[in-house]
Every structure is written in C-alpha cells, then in structure tokens.
N, CA, C and O atoms as a DFTB+ gen file, in Angstrom:
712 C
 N C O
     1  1      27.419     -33.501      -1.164
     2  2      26.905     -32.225      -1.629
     3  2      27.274     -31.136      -0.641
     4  3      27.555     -31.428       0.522
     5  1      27.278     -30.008      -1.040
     6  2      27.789     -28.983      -0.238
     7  2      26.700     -28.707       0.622
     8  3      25.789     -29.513       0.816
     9  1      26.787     -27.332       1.261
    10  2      25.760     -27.545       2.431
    11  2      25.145     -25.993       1.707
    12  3      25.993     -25.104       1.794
    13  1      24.107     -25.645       1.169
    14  2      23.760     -24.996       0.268
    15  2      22.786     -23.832       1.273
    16  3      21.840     -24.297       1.908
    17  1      23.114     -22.228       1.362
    18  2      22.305     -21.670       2.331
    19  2      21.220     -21.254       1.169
    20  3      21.312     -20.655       0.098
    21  1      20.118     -21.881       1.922
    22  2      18.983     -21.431       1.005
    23  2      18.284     -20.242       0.999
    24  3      18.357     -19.757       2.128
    25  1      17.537     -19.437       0.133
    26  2      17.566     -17.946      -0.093
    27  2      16.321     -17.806      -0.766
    28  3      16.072     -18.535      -1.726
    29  1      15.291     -16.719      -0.262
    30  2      14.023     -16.518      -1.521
    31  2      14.736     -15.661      -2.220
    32  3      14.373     -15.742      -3.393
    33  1      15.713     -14.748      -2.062
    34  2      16.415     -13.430      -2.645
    35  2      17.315     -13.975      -3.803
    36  3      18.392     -14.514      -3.546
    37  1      16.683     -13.771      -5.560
    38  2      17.792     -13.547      -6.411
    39  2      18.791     -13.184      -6.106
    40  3      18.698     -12.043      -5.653
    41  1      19.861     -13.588      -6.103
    42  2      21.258     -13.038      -6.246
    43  2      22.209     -12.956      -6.942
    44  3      21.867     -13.819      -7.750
    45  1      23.505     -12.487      -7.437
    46  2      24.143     -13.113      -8.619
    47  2      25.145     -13.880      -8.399
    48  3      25.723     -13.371      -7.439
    49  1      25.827     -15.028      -8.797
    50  2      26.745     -15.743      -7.873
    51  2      27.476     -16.139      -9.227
    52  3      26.864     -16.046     -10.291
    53  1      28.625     -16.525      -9.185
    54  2      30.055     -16.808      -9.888
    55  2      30.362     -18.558     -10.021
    56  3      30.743     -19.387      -9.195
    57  1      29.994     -18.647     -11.480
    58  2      30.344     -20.132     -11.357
    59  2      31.635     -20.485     -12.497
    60  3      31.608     -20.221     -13.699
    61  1      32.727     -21.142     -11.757
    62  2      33.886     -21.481     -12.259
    63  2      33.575     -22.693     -13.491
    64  3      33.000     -23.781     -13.486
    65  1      34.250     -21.911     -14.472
    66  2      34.072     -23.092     -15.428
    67  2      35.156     -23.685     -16.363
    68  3      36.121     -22.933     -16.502
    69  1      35.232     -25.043     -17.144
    70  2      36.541     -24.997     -18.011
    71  2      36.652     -23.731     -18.914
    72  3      35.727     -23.098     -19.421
    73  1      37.872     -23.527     -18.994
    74  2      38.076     -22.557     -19.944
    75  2      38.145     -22.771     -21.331
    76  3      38.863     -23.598     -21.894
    77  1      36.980     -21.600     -22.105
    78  2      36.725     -22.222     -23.068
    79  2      35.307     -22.812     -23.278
    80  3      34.759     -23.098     -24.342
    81  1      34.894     -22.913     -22.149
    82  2      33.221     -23.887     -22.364
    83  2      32.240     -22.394     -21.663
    84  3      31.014     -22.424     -21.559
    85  1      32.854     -21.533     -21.371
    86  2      31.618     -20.411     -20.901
    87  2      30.217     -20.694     -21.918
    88  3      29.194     -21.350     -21.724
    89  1      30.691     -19.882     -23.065
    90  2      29.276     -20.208     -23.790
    91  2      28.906     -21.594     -23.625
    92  3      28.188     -21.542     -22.626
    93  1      28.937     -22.400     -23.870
    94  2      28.334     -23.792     -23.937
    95  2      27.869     -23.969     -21.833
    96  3      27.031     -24.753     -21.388
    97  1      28.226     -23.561     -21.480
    98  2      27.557     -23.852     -20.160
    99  2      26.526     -22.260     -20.027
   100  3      25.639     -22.297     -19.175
   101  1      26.630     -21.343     -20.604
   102  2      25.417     -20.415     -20.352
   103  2      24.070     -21.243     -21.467
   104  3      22.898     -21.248     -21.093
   105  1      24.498     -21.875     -22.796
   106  2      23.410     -22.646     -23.324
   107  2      23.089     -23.424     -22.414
   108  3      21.945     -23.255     -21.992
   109  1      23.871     -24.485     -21.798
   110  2      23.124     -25.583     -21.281
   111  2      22.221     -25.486     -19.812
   112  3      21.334     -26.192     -19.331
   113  1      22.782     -24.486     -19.454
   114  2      22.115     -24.018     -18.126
   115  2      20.865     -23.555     -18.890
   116  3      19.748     -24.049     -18.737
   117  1      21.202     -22.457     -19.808
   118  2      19.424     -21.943     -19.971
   119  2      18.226     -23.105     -20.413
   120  3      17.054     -23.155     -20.040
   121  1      18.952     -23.994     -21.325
   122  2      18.284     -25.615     -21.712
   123  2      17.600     -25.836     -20.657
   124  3      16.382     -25.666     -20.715
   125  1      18.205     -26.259     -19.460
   126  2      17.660     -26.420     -18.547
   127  2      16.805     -26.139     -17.748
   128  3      15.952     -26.872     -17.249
   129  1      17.077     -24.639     -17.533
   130  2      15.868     -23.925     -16.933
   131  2      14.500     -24.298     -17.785
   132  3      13.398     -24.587     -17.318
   133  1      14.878     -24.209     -19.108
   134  2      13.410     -24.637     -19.922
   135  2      12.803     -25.909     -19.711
   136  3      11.618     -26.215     -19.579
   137  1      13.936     -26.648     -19.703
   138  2      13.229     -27.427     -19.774
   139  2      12.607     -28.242     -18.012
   140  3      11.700     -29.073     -17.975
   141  1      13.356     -27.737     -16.762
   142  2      12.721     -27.763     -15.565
   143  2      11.789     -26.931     -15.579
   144  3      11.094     -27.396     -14.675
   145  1      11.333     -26.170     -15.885
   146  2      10.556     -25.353     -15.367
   147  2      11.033     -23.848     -14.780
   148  3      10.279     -22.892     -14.595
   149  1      12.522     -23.891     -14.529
   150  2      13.029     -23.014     -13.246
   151  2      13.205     -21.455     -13.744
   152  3      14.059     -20.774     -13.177
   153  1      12.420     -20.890     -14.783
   154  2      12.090     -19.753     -14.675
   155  2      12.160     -18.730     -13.549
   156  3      12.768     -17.666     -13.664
   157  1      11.684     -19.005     -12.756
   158  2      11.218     -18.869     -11.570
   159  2      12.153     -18.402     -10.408
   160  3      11.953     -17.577      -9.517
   161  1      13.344     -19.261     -10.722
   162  2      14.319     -19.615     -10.248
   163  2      15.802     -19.437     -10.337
   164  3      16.637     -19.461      -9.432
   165  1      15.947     -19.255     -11.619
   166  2      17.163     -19.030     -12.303
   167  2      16.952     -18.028     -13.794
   168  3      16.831     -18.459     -14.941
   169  1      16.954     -16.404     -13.286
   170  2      16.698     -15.470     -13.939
   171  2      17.719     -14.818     -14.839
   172  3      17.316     -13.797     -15.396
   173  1      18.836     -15.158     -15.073
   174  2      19.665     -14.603     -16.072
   175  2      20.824     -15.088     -16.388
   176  3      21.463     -14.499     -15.516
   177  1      21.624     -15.714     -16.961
   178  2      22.834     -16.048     -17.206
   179  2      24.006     -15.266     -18.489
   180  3      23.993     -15.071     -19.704
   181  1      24.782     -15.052     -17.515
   182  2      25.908     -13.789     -18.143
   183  2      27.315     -14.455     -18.508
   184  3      27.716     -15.350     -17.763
   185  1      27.976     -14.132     -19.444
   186  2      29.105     -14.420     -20.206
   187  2      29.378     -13.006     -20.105
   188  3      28.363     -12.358     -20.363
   189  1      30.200     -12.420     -19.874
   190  2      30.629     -10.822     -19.328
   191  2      31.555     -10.998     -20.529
   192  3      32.319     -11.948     -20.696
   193  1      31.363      -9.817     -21.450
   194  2      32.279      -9.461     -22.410
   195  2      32.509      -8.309     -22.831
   196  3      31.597      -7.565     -22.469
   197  1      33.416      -7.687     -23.527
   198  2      33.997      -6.184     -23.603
   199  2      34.847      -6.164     -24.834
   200  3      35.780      -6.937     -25.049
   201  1      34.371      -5.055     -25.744
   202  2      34.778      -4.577     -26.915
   203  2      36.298      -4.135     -26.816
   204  3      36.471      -3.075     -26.216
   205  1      37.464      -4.793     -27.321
   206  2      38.658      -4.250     -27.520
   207  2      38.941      -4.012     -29.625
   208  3      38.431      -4.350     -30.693
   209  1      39.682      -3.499     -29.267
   210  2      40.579      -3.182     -30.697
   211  2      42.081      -4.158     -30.906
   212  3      43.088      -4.283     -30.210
   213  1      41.775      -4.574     -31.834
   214  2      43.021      -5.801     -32.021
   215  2      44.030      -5.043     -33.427
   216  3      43.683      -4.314     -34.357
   217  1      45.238      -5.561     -33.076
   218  2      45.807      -4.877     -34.251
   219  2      46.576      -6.571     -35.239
   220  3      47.659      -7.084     -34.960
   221  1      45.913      -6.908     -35.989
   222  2      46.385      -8.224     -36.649
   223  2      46.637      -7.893     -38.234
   224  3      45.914      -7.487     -39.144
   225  1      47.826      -8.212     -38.136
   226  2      48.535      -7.965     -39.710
   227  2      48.500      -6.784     -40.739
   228  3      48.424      -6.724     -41.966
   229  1      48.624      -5.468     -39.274
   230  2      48.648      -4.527     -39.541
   231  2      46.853      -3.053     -39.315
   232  3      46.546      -1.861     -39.329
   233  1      46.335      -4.424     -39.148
   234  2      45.150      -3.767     -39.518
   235  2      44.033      -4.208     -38.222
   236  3      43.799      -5.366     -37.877
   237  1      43.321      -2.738     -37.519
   238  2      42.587      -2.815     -36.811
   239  2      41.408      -3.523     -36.605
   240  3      40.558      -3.123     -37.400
   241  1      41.015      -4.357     -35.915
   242  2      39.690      -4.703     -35.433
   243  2      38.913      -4.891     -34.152
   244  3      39.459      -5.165     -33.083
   245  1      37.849      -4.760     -34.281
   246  2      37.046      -4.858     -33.413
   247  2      36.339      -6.485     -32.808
   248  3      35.490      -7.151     -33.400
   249  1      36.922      -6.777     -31.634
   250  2      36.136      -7.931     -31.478
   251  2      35.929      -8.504     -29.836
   252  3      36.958      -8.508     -29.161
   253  1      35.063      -8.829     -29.386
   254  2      34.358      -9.115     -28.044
   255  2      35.419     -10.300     -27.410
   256  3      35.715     -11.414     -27.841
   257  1      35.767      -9.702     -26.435
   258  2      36.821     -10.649     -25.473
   259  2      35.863     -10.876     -24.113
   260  3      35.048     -10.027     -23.750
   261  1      36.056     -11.991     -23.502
   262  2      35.393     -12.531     -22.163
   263  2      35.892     -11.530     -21.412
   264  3      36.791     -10.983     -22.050
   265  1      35.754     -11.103     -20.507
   266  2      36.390     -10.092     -19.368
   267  2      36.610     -11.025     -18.051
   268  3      37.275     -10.579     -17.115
   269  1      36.102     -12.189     -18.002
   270  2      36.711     -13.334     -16.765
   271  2      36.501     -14.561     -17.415
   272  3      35.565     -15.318     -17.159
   273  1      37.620     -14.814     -18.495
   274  2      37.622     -16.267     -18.954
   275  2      37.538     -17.366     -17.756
   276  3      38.254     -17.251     -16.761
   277  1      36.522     -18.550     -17.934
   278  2      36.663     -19.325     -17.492
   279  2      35.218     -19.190     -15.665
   280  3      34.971     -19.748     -14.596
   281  1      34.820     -18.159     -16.455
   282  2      33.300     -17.724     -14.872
   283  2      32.444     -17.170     -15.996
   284  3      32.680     -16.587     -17.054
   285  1      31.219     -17.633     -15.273
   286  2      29.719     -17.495     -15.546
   287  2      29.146     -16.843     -14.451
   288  3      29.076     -17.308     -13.313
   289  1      28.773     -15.846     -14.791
   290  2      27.673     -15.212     -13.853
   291  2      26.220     -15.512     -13.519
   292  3      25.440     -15.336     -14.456
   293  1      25.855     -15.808     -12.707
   294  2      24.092     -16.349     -12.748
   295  2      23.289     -15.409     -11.877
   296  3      23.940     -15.164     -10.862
   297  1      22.228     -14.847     -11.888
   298  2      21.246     -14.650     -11.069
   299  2      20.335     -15.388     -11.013
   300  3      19.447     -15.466     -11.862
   301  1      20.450     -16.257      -9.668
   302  2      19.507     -16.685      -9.020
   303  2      19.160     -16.966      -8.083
   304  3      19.779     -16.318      -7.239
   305  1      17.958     -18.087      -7.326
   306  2      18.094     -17.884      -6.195
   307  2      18.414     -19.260      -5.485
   308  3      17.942     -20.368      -5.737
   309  1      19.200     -18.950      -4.677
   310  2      19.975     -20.097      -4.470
   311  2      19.296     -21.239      -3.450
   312  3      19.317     -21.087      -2.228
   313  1      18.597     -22.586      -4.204
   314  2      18.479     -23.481      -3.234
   315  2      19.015     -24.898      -3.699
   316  3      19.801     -25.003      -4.641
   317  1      18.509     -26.050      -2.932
   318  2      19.059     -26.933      -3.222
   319  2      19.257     -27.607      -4.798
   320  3      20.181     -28.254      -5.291
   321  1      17.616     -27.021      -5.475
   322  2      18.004     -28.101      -6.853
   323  2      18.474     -26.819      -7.657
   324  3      18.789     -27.043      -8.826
   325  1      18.567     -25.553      -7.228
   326  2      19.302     -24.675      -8.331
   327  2      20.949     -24.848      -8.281
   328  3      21.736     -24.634      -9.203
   329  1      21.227     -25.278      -6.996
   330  2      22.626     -25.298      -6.772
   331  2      23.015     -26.261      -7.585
   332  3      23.802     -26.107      -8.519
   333  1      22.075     -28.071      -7.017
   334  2      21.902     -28.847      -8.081
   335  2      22.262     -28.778      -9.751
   336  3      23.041     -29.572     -10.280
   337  1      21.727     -27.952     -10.306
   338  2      21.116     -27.672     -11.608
   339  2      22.516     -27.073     -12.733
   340  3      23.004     -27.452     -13.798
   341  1      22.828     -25.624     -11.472
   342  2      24.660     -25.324     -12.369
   343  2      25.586     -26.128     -11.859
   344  3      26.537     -26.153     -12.641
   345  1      25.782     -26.837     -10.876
   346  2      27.136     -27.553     -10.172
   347  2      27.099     -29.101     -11.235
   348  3      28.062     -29.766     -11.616
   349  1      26.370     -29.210     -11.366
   350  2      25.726     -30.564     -12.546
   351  2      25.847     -30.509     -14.239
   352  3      25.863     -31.346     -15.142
   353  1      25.923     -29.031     -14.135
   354  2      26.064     -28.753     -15.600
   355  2      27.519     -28.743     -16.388
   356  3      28.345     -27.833     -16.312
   357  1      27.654     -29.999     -17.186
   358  2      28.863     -30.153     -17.952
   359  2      29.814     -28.902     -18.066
   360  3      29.401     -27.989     -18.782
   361  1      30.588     -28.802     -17.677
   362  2      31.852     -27.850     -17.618
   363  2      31.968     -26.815     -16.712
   364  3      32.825     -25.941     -16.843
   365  1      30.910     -26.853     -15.499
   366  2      31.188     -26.370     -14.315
   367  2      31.710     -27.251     -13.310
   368  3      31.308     -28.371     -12.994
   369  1      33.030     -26.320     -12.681
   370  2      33.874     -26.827     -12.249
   371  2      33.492     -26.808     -10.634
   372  3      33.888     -27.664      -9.843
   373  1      32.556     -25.545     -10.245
   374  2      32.008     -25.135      -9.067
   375  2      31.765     -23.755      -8.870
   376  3      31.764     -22.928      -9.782
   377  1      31.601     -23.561      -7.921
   378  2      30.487     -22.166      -7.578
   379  2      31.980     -21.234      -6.740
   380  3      32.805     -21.713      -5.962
   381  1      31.885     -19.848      -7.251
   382  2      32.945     -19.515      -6.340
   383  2      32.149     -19.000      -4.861
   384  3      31.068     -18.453      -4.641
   385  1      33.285     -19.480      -3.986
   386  2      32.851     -19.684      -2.626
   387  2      34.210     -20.135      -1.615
   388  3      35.105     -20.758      -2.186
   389  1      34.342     -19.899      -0.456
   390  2      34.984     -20.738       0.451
   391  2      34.290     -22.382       0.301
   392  3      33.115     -22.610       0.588
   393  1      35.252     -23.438      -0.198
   394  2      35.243     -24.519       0.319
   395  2      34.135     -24.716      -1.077
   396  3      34.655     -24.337      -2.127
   397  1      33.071     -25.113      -1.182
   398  2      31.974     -25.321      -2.156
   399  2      30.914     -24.268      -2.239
   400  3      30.491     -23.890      -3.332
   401  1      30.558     -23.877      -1.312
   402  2      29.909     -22.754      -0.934
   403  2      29.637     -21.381      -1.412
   404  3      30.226     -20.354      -1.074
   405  1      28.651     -21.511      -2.256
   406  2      28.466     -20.164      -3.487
   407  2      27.887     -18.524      -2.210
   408  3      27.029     -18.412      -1.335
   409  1      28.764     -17.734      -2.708
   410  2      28.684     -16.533      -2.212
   411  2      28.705     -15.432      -3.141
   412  3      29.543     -15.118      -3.987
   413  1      27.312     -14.773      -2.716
   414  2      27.105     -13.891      -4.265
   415  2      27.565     -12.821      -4.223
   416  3      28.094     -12.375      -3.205
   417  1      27.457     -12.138      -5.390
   418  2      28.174     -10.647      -5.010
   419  2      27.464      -9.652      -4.593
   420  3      26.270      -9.398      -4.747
   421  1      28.421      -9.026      -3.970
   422  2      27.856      -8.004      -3.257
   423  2      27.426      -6.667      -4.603
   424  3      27.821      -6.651      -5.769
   425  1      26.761      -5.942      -4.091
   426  2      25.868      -4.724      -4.817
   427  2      27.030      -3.735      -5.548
   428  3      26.883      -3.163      -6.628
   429  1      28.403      -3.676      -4.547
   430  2      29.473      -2.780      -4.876
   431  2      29.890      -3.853      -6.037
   432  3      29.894      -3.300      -7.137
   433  1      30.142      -4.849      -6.076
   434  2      31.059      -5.669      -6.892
   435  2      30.148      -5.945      -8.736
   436  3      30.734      -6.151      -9.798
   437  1      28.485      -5.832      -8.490
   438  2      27.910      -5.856      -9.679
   439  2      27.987      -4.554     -10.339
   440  3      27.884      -4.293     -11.538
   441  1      28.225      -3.635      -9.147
   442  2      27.792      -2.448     -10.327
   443  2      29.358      -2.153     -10.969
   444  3      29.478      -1.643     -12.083
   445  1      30.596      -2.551     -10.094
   446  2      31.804      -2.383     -10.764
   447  2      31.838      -3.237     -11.949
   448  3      32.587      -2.933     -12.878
   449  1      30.983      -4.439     -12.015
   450  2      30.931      -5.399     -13.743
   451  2      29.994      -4.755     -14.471
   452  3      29.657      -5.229     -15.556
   453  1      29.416      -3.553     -13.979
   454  2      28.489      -3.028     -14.636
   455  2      26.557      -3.247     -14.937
   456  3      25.683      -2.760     -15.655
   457  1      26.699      -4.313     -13.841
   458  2      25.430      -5.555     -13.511
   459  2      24.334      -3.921     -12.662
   460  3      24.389      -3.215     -11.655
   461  1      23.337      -4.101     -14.110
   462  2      22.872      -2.674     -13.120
   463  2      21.885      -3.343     -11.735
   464  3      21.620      -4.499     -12.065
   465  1      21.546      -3.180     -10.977
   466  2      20.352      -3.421      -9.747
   467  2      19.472      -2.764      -9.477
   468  3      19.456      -1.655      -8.943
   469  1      18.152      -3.812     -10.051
   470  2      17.082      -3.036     -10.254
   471  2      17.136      -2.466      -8.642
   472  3      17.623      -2.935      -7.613
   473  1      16.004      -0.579      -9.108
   474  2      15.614       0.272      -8.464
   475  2      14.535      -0.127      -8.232
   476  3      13.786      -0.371      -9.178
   477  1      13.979      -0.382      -6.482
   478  2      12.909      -0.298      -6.517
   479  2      11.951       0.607      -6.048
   480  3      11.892       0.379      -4.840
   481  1      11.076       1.607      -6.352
   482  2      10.233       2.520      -5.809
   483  2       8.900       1.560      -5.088
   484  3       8.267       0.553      -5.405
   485  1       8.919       2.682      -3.770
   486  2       7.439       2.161      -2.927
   487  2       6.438       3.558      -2.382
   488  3       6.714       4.581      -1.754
   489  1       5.457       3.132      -2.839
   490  2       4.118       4.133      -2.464
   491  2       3.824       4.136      -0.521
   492  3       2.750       4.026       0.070
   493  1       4.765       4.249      -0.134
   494  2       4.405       4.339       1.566
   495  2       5.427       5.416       2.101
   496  3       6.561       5.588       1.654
   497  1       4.843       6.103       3.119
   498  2       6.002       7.155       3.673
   499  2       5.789       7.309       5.077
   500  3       4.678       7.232       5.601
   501  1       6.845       7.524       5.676
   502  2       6.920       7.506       7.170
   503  2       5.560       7.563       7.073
   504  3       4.859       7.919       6.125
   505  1       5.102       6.951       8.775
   506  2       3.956       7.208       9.659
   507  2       3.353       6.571       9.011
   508  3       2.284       6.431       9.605
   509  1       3.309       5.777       7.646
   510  2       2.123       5.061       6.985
   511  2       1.704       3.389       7.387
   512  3       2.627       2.591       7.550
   513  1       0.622       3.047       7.494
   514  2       0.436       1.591       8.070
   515  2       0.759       0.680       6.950
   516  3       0.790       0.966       5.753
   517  1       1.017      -0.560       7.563
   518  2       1.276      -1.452       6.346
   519  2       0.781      -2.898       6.508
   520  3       0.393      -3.281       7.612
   521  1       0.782      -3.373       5.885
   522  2       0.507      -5.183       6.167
   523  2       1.962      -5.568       5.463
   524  3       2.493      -5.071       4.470
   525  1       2.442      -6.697       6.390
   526  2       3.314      -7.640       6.163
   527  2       2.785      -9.028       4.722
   528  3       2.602     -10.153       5.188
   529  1       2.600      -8.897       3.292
   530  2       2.499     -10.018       2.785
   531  2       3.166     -11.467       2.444
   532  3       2.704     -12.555       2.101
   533  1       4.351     -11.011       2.679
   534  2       4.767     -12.561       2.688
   535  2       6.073     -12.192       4.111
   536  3       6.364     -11.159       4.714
   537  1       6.542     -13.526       4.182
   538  2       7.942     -13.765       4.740
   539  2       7.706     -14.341       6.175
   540  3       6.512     -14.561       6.374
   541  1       8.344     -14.577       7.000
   542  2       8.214     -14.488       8.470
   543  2       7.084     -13.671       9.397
   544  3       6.361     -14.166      10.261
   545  1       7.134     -12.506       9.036
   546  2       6.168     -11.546       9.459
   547  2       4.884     -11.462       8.925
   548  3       4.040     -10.842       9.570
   549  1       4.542     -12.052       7.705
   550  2       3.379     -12.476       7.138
   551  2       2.189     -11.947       7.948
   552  3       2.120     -12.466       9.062
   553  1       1.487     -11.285       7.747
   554  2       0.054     -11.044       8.365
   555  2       0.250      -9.607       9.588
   556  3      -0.515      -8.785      10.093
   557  1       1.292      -9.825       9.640
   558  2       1.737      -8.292      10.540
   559  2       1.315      -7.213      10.025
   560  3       1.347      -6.930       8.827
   561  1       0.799      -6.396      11.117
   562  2       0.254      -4.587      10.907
   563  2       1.215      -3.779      11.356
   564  3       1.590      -4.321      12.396
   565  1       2.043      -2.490      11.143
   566  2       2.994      -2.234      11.764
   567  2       3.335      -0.757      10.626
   568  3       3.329      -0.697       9.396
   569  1       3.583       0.203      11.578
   570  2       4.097       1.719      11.240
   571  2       5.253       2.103      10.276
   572  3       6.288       2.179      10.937
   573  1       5.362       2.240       9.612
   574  2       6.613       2.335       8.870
   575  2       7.386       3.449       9.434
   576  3       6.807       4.498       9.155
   577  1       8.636       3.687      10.226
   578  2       9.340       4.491      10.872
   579  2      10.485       4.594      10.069
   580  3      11.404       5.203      10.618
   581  1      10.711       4.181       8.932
   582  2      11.957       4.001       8.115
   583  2      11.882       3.525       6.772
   584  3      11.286       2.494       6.463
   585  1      12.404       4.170       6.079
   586  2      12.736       3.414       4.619
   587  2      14.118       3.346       3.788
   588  3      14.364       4.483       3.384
   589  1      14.702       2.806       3.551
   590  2      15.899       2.711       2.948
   591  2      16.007       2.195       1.548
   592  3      15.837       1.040       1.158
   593  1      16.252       3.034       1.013
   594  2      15.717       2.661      -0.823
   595  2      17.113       1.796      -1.234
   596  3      17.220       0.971      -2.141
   597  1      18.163       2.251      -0.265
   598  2      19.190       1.512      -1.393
   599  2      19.316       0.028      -0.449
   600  3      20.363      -0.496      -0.829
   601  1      18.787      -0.688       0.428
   602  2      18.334      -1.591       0.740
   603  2      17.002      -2.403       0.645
   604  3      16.572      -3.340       1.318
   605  1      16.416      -1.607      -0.601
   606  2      14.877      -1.801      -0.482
   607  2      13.681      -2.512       0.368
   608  3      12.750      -3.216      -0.023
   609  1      14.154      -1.943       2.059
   610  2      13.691      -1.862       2.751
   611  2      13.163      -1.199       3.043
   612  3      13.324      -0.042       2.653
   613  1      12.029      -1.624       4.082
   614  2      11.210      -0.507       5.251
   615  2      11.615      -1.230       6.781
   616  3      12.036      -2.331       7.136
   617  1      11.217       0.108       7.486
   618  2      11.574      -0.590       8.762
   619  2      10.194      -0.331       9.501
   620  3       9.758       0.815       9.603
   621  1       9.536      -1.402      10.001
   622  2       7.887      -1.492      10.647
   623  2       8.043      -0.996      11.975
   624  3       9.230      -0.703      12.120
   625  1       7.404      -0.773      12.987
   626  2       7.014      -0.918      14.478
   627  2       5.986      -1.377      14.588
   628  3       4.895      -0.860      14.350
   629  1       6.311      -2.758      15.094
   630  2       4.812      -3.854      15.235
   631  2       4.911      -3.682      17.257
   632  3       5.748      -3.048      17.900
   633  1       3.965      -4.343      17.678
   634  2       3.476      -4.547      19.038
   635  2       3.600      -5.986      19.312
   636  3       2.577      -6.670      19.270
   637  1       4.737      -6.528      19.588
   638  2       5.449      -7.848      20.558
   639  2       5.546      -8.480      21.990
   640  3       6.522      -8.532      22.738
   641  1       4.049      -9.025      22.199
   642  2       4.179      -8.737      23.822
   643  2       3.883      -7.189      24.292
   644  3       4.359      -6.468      25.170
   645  1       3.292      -7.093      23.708
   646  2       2.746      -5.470      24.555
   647  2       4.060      -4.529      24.030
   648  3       3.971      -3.302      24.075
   649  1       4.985      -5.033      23.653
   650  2       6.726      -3.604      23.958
   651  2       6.795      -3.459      22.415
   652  3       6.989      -4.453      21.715
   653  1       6.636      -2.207      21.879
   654  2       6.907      -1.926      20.275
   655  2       8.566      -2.321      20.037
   656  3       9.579      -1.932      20.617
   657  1       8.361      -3.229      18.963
   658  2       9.442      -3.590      18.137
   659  2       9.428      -3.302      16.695
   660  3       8.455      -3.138      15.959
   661  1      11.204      -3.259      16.315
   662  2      11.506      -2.320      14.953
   663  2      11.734      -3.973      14.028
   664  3      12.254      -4.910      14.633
   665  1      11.390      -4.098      12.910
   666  2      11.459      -5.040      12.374
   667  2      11.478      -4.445      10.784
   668  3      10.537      -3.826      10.287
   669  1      12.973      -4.822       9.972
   670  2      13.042      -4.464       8.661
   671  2      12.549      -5.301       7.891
   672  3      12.800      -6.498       8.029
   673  1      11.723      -4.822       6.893
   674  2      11.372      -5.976       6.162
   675  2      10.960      -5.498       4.584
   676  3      10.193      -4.537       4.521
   677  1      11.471      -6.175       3.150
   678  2      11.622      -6.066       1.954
   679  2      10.413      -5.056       1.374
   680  3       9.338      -5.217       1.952
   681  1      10.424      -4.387       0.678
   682  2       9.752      -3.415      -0.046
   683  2       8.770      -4.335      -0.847
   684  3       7.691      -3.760      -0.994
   685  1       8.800      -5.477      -1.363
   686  2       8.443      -6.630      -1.957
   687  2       7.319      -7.305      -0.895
   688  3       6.241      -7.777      -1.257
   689  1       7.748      -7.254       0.326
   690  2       6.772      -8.077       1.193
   691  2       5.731      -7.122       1.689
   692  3       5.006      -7.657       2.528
   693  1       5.446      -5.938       1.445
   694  2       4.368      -5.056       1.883
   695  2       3.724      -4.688       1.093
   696  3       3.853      -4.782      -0.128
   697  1       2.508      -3.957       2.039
   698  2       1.159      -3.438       1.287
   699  2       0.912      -2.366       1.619
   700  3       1.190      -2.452       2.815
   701  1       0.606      -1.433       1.475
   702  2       0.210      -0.203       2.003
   703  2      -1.868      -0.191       2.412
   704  3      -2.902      -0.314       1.756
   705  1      -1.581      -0.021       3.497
   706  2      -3.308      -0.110       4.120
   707  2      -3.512       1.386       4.137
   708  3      -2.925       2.372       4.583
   709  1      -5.006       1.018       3.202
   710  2      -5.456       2.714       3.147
   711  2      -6.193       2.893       4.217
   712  3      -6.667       4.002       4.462
C-alpha cells in the first residue's frame, strides 16, 4: 500500500481511471460511500464535462464531452480507508500523484476546472479573543492579530512559556469569546 498522508482537510484529488469507465467508477464509489457510512468522508464525486457543438451529417448538435477522459475528481479527505475505498474501486487505475501518492489540487488549479471553493465568513476581528475548538491547539485562548480569508485562517497570539507566540489556525477551529 502506498504510504497515504493523512488529512482532516477535504481536498480534491485526481483519480486515474480506464477509459471509458469514468461514470461507472463515480457510481461505484458513491455505492460505497453509502453503503460504508463515509459521508463524512468522501463529499463529492465529479465526472468534469463541457457542452460542445458537433456537426454530424450535416447537422448541428449539442452534446456533453468529458473534459479529462479517463480522471475522476473526488473531494475528500484523505486517509487510510478513503484512499482504501477509490484505489479498490473497479476501474481505478490510481490516484494522480508522484509514485502512488495522491496530491490534491491546488485552489488555482480548481477554480481553472471551474470547482468553485467554498467562501468562508468569520464573526471575529483583529484584537478579538478566541478559544481554540478543535485541532492541536484545542483549548487555547489567544488574540487574533490576523485574518486571511483567502486561507480561511486566523492568526492567534497565545502565551508559550511566558514569550507570546503567533500560531495560524482554521476559521473552522475557533470560537469567538464574548
């Protein structure tokens, strides 16, 4: 098995498939999710397609072409039994990646497929206190000195050993303390 970097962060990642079986591996993947449970886990599966005009036996039509025959797009989040779950699924060939190794796309590369990324808005503004709710920092109190919306981050100043430290952390993992 490959060596799979595990992630709480949805992402969207590129899975190589026979050509020809796209649809039938976006069914069987979603099968799956139903029937594991992995909702949770594996949030969208894309067959990327695009309206052309065909000209056949004189006469125009309209009809939906794959735009990357032979790849499936997935958002999810990548751990061992999700990697499991598409690398397992009849007519995936593998995950695109160096070597086995699924590497998702970057933010520039979804919005060029047109993959919009959710916006997220947060109710905190400089100088405001916060609690840390989940992640590493979990239970942390700390200043918000920064926010970066198109990273949907904040950046905290917690107290480390007595010496204030800057620590970024997800728009998702905070609370705003009134």
């Amino acid at each position: 098995m490959a060596e799979v970097e595990n992630s709480n962060e949805a992402r969207w990642y590129v899975a190589h498939t026979y050509s020809g079986y796209e649809n039938k591996v976006k069914v069987d993947i979603e099968k799956t999710i139903e029937n594991r449970k992995l909702q949770d886990q594996i949030f969208e599966v894309l067959v990327p397609l695009q309206e052309v005009v065909e000209l056949k036996d004189g006469k125009k039509r309209s009809v939906s072409k794959k735009i990357f025959p032979g790849y499936v797009l997935i958002n999810m989040i990548m751990n061992d039994a999700t990697w499991y779950v598409v690398r397992n699924t009849r007519g995936v060939t593998g995950f695109v990646g160096p070597g086995s190794k699924p590497v998702p796309l970057t933010e520039q590369e979804m919005k060029n497929l047109g993959i919009r990324v959710p916006e997220m808005e947060i109710d905190v503004e400089l100088g405001d206190t916060v609690k840390v709710v989940a992640g590493a920092w979990e239970g942390t109190v700390g200043t918000v000195t920064d926010i970066n919306a198109a990273k949907q981050s904040v950046t905290i100043e917690v107290d480390i050993f007595g010496r204030a430290t800057s620590v970024e952390i997800s728009f998702m993992d905070v609370s705003k303390l009134d």
